[in-house]
C-alpha positions, 0 to 999 in steps of 0.5 A: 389633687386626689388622695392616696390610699395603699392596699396593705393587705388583700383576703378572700373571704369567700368564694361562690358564683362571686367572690368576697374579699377584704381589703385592708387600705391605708388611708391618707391620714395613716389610718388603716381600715378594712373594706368588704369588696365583692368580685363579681362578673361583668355583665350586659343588658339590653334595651330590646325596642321594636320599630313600632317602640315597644320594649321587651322586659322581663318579670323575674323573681329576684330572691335578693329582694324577695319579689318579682322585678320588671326588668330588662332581658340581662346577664353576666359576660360568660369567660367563652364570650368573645366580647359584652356585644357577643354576651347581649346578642346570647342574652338576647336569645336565651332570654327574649329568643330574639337578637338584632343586627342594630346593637348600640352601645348606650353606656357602661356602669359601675353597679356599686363602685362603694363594694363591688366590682361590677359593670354592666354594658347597657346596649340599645337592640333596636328592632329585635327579631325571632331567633331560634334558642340553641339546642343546650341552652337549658333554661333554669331556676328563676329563669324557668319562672320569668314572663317576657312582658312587651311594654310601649317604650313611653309607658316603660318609661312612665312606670321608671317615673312613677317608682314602679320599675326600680332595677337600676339596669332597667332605668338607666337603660330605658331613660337612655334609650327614649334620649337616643330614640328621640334623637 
């Protein structure tokens, strides 16, 4: 049987491209406590594999962390995103300038459900073809800097196993799309 908990009180905290707020929640035992929950945007990543099972990625700065990652092509669900399939096949484009008629859903997860309220959609873009990039879409910041990287599948794979790709979108989704590709 689960146990109860009662927000008591809710604060914003700050308000930026995410939003922080506190929580105050009564516990089961009556004691009340402070939460920081940070409200971010869901998003989407993409596990682009071509016919010959080469995966495309993306070496991309990541302030956060201070260096670059190797990540998969990824983004947050636009509110003028009709749907997170509508948000990958964008992301697709922006990022990689390919999109694909073969889009399936692998998983949806919760990025950090201890603070945050993000998801992110993982899809599987199976055979990713050339797309023209929109005439407004203006490439910026981090993204001016990102380098697409075309890697085997198996060696994508072998680089989660060896602790060099870390990105938790990027393992989830190369481990899950070698299980469906083998399948």
């Amino acid at each position: 049987m689960a146990a109860w908990f009662e927000t008591t009180d809710r604060r914003t905290v700050y308000e930026g491209r995410a939003k922080v707020r506190i929580d105050t929640v009564r516990m089961p035992d009556g004691d009340e406590v402070e939460r920081e929950i940070v409200e971010q945007h869901h998003a989407v990543a993409m596990v682009a594999v071509t016919d010959d099972r080469e995966v495309f990625l993306l070496k991309q700065y990541r302030q956060a962390v201070g260096a670059y990652v190797l990540e998969l092509p990824a983004g947050i669900i636009d509110p003028d995103d009709p749907s997170p399939e509508a948000a990958a096949h964008r992301e697709l484009i922006e990022e990689i300038g390919h999109d694909t008629d073969e889009l399936q859903s692998l998983t949806v997860f919760l990025n950090s459900a201890g603070w945050s309220t993000e998801r992110t959609h993982v899809f599987l873009a199976r055979d990713p073809q050339p797309a023209p990039i929109p005439d407004d879409f203006v490439v910026e910041h981090e993204e001016a800097d990102m380098e697409v990287v075309r890697l085997p599948l198996a060696e994508a794979v072998a680089l989660v196993a060896a602790g060099e790709v870390t990105d938790a979108k990027t393992v989830i989704g190369l481990l899950l799309a070698e299980r469906a590709l083998s399948g």
